[in-house]
C-alpha positions in Angstrom: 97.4 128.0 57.0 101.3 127.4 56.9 103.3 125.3 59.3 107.1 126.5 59.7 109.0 123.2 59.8 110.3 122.9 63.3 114.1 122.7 63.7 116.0 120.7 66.7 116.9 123.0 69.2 114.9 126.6 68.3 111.6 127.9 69.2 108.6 127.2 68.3 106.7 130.2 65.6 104.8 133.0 67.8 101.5 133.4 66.4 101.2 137.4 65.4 97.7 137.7 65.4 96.5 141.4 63.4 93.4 141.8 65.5 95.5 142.4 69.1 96.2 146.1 69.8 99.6 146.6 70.0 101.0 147.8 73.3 102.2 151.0 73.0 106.6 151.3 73.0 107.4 154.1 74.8 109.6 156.9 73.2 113.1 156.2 73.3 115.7 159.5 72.7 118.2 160.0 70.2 120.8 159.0 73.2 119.2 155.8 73.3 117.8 155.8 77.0 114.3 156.1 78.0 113.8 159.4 79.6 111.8 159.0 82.5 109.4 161.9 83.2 109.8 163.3 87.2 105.9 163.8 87.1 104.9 159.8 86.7 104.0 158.1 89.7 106.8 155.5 90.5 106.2 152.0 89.4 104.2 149.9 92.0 105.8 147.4 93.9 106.5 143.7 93.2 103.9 141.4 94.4 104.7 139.3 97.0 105.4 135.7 96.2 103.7 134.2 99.0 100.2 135.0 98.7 98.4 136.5 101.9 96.9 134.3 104.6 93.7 133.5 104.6 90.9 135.0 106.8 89.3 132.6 108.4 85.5 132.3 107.5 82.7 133.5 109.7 81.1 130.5 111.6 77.5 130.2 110.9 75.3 131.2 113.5 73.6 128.9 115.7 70.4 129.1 114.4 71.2 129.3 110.8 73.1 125.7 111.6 70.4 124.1 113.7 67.5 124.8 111.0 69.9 123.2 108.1 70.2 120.0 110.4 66.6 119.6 110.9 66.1 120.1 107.8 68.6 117.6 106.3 66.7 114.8 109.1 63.2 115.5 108.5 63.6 115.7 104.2 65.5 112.2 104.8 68.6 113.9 103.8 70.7 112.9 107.2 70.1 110.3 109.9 67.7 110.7 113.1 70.7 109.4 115.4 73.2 112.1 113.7 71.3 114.9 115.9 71.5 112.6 119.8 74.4 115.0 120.3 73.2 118.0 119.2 69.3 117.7 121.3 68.7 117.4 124.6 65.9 116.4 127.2 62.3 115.5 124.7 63.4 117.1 121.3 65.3 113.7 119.9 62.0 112.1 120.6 60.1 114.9 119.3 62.7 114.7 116.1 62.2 110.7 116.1 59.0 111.1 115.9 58.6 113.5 113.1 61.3 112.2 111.2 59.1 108.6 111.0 56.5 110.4 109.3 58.6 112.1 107.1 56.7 115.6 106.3 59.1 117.5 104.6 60.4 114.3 102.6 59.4 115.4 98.7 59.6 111.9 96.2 59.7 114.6 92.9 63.4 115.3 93.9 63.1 118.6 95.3 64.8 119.1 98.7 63.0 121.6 101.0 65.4 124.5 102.0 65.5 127.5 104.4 64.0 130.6 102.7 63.6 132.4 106.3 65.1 132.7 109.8 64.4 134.6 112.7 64.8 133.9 116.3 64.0 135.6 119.8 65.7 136.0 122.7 63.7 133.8 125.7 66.6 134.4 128.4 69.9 134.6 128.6 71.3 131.2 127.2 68.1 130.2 125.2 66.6 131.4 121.6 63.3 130.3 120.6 63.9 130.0 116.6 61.1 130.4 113.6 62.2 129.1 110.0 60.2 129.1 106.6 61.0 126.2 104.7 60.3 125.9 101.2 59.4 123.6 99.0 58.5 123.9 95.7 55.6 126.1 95.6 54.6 125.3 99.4 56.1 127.1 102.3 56.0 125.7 106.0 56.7 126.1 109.3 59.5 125.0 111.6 59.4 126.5 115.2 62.8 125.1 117.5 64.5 126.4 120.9 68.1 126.0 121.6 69.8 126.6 124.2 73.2 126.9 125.3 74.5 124.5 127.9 77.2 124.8 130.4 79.8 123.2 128.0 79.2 126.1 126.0 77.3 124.3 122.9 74.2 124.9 121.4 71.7 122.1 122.0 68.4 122.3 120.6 65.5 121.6 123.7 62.2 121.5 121.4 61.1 121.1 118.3 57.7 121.7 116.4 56.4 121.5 112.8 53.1 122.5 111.1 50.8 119.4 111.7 50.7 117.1 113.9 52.5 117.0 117.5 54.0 114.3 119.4 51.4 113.2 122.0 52.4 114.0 125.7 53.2 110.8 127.3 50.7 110.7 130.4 51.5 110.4 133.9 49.2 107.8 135.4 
């Protein structure tokens, strides 16, 4: 390959390269103008420079939310006390509790993750949700209720897991 020696003050070579199609020069007339057919659509409009705003992104639903933030505290992912805002009444104990024994917590480095959602409709206010959680090759359960306070957020009121329960405290 040749280098062109590089003189002060001009441009640098433009590599012609044989294996780009050409772009096609129009005709031009023997008056020197470019005729410009009445039957071609006229040339589109300059984009704006400003690029269009941004639509904001849907917000994740509810239950869609609540399952990822279980799931990040019982695979060990998040905190216990990161959820005390988002539970109310027994399900930070119940979450405490199963978050101590760590079920879905996997030591081969797989993290567990929601292959399935579905919730139903309890009363107005309150969902009781299902999830499949996967990990690996094993699937469980996750069973949760939310429900929606007078603050207008979403807390979640129970919570249950394949296996083992909290025990009911007893009234003596």
């Amino acid at each position: 390959m040749t280098r062109t020696k590089r003189h002060p003050g001009t441009r640098p070579p433009v590599r012609h390269d044989p294996a780009a199609p050409a772009a096609p020069r129009p005709a031009q007339p023997a008056g020197g103008r470019l005729a410009t057919p009445q039957h071609q659509a006229p040339a589109a409009p300059p984009r704006p420079r400003h690029p269009a705003p941004h639509r904001p992104r849907p917000q994740p639903r509810p239950t869609d939310r609540f399952a990822d933030l279980l799931l990040a505290v019982l695979s060990g992912r998040r905190p216990v006390h990161s959820m005390l805002r988002h539970t109310a009444g027994r399900a930070y104990d119940e979450l405490a509790w199963l978050a101590e024994r760590g079920p879905l917590r996997n030591p081969h480095g797989t993290h567990p993750v929601v292959r399935d959602i579905g919730y139903y409709v309890a009363a107005p206010g309150a969902l009781e949700v299902f999830a499949r959680i996967g990990a690996g090759d094993r699937v469980r359960a996750m069973a949760f209720r939310l429900e929606h306070g007078p603050d207008h957020r979403w807390r979640c009121t129970a919570l249950e897991l394949d296996g083992p329960r909290l025990p009911l405290p007893h009234d003596d």
